[in-house]
PyMOL Python script that loads the backbone (N, CA, C, O; Angstrom):
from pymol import cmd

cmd.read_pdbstr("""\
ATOM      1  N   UNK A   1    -139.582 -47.143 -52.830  1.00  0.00           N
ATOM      2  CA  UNK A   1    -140.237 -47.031 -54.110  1.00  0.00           C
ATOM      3  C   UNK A   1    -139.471 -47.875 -55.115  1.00  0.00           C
ATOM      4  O   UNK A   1    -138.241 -47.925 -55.140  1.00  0.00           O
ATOM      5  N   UNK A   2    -140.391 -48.632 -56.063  1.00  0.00           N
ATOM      6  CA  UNK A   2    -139.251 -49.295 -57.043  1.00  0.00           C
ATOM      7  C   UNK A   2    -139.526 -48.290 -58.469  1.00  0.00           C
ATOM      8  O   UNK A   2    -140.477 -47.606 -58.850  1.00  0.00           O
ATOM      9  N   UNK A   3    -137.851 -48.673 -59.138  1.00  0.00           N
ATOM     10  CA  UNK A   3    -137.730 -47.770 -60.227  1.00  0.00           C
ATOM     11  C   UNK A   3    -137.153 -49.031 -61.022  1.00  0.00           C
ATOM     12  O   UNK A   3    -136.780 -50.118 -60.581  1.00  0.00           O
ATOM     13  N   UNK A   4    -137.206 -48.447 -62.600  1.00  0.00           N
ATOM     14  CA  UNK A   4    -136.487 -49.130 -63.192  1.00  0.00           C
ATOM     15  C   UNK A   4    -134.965 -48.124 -63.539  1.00  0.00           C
ATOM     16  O   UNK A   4    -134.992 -47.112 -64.240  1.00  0.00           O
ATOM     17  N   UNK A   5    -133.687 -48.692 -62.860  1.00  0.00           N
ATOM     18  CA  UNK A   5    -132.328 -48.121 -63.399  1.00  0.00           C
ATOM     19  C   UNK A   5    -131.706 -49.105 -64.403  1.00  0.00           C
ATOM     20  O   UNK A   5    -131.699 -50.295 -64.086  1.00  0.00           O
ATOM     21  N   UNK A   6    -131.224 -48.757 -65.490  1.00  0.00           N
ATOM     22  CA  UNK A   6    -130.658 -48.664 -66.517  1.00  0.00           C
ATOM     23  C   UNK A   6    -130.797 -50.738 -66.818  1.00  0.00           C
ATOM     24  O   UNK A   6    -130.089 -51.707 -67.090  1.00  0.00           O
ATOM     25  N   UNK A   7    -132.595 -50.269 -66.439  1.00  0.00           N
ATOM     26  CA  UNK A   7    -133.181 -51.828 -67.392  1.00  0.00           C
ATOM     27  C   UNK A   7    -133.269 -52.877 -66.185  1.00  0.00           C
ATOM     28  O   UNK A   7    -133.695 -53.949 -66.614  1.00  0.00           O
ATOM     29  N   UNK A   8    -132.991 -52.912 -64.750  1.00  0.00           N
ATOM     30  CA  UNK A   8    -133.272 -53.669 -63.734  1.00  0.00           C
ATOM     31  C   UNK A   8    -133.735 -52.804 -63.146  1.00  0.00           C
ATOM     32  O   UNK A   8    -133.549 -51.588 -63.190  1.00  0.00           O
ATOM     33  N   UNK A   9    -134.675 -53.728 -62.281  1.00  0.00           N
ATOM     34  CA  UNK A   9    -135.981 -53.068 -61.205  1.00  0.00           C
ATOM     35  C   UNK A   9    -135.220 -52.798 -59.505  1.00  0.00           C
ATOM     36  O   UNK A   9    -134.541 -53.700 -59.014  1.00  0.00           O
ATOM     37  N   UNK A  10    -135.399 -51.755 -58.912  1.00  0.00           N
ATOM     38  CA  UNK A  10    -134.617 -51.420 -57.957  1.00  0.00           C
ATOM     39  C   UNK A  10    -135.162 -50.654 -57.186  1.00  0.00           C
ATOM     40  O   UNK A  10    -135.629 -49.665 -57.751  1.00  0.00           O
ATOM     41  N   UNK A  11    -135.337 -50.705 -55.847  1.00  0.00           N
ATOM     42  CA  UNK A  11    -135.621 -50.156 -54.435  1.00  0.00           C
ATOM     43  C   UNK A  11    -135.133 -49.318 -54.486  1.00  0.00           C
ATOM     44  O   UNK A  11    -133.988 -49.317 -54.936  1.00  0.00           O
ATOM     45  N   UNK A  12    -135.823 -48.008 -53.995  1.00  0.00           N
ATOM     46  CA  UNK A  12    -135.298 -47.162 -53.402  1.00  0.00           C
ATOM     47  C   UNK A  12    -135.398 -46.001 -52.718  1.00  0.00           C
ATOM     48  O   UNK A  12    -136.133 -45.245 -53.352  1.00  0.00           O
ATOM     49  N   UNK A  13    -134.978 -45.473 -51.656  1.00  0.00           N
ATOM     50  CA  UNK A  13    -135.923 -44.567 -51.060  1.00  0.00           C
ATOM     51  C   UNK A  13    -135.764 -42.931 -50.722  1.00  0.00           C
ATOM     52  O   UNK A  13    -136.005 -42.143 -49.807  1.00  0.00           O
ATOM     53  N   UNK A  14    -135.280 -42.945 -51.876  1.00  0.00           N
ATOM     54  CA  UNK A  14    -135.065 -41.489 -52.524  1.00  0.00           C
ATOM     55  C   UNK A  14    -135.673 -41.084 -53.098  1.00  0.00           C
ATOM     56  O   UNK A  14    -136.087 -41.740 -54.054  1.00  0.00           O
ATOM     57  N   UNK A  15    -136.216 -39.462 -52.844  1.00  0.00           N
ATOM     58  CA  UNK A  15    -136.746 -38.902 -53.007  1.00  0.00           C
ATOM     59  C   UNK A  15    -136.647 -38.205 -54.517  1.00  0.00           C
ATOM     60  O   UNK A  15    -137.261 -38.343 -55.575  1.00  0.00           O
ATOM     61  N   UNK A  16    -135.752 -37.537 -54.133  1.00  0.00           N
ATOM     62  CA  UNK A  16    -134.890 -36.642 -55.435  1.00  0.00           C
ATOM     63  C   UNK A  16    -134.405 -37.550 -56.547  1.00  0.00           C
ATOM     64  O   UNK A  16    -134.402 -38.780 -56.605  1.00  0.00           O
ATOM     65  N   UNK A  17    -134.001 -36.648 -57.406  1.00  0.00           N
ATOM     66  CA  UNK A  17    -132.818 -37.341 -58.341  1.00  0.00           C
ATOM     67  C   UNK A  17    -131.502 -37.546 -58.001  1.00  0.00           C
ATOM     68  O   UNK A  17    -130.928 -38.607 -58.247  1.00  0.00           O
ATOM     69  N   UNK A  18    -130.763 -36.223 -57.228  1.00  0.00           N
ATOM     70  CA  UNK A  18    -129.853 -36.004 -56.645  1.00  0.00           C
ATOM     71  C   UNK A  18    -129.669 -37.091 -55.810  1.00  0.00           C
ATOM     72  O   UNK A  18    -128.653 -37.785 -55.865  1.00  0.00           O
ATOM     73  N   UNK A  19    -131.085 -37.397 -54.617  1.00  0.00           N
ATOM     74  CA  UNK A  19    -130.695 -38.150 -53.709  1.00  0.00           C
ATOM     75  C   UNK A  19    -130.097 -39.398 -54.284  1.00  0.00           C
ATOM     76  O   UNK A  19    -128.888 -39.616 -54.195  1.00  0.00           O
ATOM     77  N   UNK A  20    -131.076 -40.360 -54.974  1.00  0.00           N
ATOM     78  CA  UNK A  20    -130.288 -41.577 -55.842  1.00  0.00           C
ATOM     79  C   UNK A  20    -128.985 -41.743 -56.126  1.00  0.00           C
ATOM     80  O   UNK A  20    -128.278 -42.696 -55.797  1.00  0.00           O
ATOM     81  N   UNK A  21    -128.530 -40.297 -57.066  1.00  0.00           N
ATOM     82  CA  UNK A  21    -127.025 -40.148 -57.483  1.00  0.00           C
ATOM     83  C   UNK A  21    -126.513 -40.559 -56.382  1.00  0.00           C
ATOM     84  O   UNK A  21    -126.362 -41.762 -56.167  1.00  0.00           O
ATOM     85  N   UNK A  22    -126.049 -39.301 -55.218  1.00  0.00           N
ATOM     86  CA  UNK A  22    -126.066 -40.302 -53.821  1.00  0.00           C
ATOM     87  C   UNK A  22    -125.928 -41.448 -53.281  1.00  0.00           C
ATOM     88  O   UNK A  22    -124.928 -42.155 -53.151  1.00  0.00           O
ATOM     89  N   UNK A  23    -127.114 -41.607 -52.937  1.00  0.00           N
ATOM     90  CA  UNK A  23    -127.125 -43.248 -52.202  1.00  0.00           C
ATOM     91  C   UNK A  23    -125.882 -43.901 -53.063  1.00  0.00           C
ATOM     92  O   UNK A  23    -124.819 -44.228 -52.537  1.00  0.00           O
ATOM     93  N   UNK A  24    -126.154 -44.031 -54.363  1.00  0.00           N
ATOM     94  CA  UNK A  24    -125.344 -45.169 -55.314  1.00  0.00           C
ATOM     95  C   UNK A  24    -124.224 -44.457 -55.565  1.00  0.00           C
ATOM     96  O   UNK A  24    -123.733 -45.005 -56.551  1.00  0.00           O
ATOM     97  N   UNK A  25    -123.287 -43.226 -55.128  1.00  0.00           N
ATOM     98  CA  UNK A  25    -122.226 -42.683 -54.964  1.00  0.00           C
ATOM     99  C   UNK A  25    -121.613 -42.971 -56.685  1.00  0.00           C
ATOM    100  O   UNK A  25    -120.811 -43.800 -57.116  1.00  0.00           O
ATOM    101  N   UNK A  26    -122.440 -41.825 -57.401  1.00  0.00           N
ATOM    102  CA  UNK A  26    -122.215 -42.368 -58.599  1.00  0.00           C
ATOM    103  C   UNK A  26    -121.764 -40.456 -58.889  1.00  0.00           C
ATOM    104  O   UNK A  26    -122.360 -39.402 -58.668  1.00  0.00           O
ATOM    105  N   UNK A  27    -120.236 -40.870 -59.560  1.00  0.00           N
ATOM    106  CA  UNK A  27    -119.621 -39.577 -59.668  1.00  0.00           C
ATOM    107  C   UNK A  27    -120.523 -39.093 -60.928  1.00  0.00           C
ATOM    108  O   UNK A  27    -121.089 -39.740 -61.810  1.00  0.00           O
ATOM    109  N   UNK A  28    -120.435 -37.699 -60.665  1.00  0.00           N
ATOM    110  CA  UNK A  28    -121.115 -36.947 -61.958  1.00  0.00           C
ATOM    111  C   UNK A  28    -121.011 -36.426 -63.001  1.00  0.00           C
ATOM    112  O   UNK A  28    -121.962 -36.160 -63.736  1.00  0.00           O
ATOM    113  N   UNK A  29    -119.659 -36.161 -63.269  1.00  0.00           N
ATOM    114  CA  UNK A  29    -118.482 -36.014 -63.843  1.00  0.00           C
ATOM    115  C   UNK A  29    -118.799 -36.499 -65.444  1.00  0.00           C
ATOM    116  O   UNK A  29    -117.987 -37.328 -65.855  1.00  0.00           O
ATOM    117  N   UNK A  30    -119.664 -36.177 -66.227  1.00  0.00           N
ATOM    118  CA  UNK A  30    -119.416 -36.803 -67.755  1.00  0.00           C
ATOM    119  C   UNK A  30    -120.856 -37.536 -67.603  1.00  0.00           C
ATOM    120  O   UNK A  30    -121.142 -38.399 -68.433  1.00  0.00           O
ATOM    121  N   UNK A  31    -121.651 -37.258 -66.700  1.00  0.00           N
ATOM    122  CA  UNK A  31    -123.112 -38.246 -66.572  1.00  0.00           C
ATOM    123  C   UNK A  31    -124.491 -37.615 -67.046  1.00  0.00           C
ATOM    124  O   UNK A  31    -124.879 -36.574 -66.515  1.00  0.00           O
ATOM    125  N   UNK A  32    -125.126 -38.147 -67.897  1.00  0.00           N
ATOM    126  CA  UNK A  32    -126.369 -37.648 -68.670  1.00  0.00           C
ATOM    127  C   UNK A  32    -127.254 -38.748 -67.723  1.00  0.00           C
ATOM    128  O   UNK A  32    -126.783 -39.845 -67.423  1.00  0.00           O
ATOM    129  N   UNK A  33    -128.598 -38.300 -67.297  1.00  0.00           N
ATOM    130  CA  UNK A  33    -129.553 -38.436 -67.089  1.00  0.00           C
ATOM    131  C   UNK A  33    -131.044 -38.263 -67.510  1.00  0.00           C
ATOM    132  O   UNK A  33    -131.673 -37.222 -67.318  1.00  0.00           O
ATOM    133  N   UNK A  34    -131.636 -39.571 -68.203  1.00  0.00           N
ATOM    134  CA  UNK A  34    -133.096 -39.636 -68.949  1.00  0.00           C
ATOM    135  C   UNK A  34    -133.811 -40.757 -67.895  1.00  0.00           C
ATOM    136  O   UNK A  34    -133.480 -41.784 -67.304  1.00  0.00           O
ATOM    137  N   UNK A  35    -135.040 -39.869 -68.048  1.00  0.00           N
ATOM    138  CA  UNK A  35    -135.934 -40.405 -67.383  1.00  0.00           C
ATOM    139  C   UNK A  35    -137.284 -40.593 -67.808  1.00  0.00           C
ATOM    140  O   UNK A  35    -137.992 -39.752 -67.255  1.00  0.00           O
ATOM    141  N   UNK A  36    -137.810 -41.202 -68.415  1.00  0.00           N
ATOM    142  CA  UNK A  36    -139.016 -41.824 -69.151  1.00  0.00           C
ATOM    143  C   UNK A  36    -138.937 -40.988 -70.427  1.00  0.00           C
ATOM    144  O   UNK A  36    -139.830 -40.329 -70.959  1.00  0.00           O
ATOM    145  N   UNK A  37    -137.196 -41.230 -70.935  1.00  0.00           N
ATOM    146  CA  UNK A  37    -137.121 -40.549 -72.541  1.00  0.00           C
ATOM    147  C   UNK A  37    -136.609 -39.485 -72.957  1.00  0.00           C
ATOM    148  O   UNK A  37    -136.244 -39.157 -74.086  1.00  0.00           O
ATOM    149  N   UNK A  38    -136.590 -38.556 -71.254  1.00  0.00           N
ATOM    150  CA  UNK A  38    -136.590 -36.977 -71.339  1.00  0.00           C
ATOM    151  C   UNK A  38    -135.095 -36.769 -70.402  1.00  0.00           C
ATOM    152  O   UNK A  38    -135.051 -37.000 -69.193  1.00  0.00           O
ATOM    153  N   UNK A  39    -133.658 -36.190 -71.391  1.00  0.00           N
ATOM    154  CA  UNK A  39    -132.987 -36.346 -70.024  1.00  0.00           C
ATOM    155  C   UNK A  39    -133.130 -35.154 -69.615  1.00  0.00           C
ATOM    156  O   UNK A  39    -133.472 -34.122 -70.191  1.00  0.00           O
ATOM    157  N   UNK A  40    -132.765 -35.444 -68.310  1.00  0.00           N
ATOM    158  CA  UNK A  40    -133.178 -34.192 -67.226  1.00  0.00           C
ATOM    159  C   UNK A  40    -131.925 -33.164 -67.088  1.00  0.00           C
ATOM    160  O   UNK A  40    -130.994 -33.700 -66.486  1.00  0.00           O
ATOM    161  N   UNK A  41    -131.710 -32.081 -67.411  1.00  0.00           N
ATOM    162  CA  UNK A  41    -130.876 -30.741 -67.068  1.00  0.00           C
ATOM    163  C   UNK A  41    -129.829 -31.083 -65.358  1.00  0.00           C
ATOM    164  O   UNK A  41    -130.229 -31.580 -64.305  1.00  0.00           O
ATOM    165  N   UNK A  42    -128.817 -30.705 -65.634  1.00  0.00           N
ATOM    166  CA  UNK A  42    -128.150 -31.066 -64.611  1.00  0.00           C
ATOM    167  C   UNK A  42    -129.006 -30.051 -63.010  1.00  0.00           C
ATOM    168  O   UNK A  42    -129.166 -30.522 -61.884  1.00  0.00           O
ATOM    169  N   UNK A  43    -129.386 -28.660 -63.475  1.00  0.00           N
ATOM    170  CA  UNK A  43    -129.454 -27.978 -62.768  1.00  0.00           C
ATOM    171  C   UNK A  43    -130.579 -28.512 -61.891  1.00  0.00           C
ATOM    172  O   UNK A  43    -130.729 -28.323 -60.684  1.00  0.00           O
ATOM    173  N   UNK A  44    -131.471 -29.333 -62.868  1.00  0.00           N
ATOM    174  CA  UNK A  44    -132.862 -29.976 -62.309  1.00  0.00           C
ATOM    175  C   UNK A  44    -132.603 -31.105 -61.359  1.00  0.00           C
ATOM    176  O   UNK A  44    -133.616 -31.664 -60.938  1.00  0.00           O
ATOM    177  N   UNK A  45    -131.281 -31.612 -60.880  1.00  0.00           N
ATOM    178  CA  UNK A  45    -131.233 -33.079 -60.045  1.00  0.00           C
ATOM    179  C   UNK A  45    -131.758 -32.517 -59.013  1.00  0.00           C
ATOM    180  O   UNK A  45    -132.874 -33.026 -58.912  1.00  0.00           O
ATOM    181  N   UNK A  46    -131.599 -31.709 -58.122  1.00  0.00           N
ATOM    182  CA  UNK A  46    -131.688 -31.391 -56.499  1.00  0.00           C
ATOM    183  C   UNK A  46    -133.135 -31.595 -56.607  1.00  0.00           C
ATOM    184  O   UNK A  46    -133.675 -32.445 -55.897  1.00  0.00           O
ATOM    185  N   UNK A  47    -133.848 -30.848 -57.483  1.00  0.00           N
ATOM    186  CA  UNK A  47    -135.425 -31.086 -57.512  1.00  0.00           C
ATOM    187  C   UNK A  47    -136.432 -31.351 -57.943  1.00  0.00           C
ATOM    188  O   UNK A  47    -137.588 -30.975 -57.750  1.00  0.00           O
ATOM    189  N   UNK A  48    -135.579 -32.585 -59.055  1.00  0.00           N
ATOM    190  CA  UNK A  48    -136.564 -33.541 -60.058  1.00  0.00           C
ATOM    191  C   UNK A  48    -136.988 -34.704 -58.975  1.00  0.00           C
ATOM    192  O   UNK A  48    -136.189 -35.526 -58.527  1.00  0.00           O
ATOM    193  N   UNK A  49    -137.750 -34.665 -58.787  1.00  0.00           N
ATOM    194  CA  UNK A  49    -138.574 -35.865 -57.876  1.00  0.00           C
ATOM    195  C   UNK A  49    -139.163 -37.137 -58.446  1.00  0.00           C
ATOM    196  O   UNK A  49    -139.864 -37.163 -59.458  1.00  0.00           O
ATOM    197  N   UNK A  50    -138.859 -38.084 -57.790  1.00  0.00           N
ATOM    198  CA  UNK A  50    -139.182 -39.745 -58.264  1.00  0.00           C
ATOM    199  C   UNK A  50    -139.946 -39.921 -57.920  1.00  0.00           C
ATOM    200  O   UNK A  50    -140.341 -39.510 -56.829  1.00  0.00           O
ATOM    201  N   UNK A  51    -140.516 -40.594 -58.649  1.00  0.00           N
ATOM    202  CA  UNK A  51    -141.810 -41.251 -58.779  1.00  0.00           C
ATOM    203  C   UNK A  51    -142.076 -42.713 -58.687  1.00  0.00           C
ATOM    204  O   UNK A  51    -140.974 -43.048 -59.122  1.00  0.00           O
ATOM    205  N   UNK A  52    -142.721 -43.927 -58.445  1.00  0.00           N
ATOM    206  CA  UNK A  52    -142.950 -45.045 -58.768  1.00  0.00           C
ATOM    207  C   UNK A  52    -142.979 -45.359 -60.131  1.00  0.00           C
ATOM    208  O   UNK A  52    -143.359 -44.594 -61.017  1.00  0.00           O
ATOM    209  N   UNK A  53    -142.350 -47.107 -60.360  1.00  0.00           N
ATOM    210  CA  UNK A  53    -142.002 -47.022 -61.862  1.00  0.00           C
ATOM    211  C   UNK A  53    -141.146 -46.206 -62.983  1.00  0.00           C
ATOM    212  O   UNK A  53    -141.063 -46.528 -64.168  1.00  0.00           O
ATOM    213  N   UNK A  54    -140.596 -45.210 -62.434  1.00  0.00           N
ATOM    214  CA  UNK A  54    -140.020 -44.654 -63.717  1.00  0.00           C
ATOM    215  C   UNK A  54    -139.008 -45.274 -63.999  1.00  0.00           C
ATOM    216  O   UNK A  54    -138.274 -45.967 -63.293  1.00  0.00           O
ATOM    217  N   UNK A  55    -138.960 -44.940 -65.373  1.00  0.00           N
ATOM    218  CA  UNK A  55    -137.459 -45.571 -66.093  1.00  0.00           C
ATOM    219  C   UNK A  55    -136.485 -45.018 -66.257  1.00  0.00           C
ATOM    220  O   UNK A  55    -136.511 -44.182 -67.161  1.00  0.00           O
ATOM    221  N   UNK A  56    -135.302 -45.179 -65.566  1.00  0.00           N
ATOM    222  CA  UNK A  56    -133.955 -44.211 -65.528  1.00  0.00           C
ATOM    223  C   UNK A  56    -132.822 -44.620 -66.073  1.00  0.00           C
ATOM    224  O   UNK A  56    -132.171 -45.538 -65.576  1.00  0.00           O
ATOM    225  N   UNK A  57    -132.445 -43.955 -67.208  1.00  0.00           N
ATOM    226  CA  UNK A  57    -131.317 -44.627 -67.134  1.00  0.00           C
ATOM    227  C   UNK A  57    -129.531 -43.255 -67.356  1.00  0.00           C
ATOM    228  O   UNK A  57    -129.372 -42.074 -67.661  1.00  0.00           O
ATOM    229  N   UNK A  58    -128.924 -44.052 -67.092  1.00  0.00           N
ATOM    230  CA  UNK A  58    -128.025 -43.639 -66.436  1.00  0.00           C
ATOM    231  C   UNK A  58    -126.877 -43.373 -67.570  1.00  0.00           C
ATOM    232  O   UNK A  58    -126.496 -44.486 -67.931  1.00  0.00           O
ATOM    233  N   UNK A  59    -126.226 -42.434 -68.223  1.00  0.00           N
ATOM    234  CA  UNK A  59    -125.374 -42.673 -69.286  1.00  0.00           C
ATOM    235  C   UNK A  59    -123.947 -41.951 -68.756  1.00  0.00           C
ATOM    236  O   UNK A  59    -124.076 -40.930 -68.080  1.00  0.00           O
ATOM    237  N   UNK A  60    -122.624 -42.436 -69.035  1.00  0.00           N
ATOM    238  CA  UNK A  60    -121.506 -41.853 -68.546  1.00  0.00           C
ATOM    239  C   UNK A  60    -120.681 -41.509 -69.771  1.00  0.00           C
ATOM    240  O   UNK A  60    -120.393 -42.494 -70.451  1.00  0.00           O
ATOM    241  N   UNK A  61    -120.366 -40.690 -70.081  1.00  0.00           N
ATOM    242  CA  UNK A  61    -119.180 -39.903 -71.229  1.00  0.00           C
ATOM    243  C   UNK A  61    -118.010 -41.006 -70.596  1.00  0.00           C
ATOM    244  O   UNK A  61    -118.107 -41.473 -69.462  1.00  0.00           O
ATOM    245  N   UNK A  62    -117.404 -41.181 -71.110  1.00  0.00           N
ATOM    246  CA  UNK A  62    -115.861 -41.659 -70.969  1.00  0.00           C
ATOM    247  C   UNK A  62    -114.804 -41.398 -71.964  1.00  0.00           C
ATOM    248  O   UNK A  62    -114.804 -42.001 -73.037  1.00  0.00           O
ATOM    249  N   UNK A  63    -113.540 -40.179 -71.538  1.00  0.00           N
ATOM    250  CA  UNK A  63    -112.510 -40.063 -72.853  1.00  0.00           C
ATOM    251  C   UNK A  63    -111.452 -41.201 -73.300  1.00  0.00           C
ATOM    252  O   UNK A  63    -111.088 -42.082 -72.521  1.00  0.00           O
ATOM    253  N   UNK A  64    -111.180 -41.138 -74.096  1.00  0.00           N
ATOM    254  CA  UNK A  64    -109.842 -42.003 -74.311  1.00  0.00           C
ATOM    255  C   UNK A  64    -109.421 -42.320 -75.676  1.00  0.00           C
ATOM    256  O   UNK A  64    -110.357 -42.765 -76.339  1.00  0.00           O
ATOM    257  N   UNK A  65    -108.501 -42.249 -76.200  1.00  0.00           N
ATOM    258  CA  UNK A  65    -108.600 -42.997 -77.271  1.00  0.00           C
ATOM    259  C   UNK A  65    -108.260 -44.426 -77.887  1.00  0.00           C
ATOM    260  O   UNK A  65    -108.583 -44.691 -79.045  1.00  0.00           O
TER     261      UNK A  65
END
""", "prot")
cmd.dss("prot")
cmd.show_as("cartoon", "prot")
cmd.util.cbc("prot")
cmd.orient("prot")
């Protein structure tokens, strides 16, 4: 399925939200997730389901000063 992630168009054949995180071994740790505007609740990854076209993008907290 192609999606748009964080503004490039991208394959992929995951199902879930979760699964994506996954595949792309993207720690979770400080990570907000919106998806056509709306970010999605952490509790919701295992069973927010992808769709064709959607727009995801991906945001990471980082501390430091």
């Amino acid at each position: 399925m192609r999606i748009l992630l964080n503004g490039e168009i991208q394959e992929t054949s995951a199902e879930f939200l979760a699964d994506l995180l996954n595949q792309m071994d993207i720690s979770r740790e400080g990570l907000i997730v919106e998806i056509n505007g709306v970010i999605i609740p952490r509790e919701d990854w295992n069973r927010y389901e992808l769709k064709q076209e959607m727009k995801i993008e991906l945001i990471k907290f980082v501390g430091g000063g």
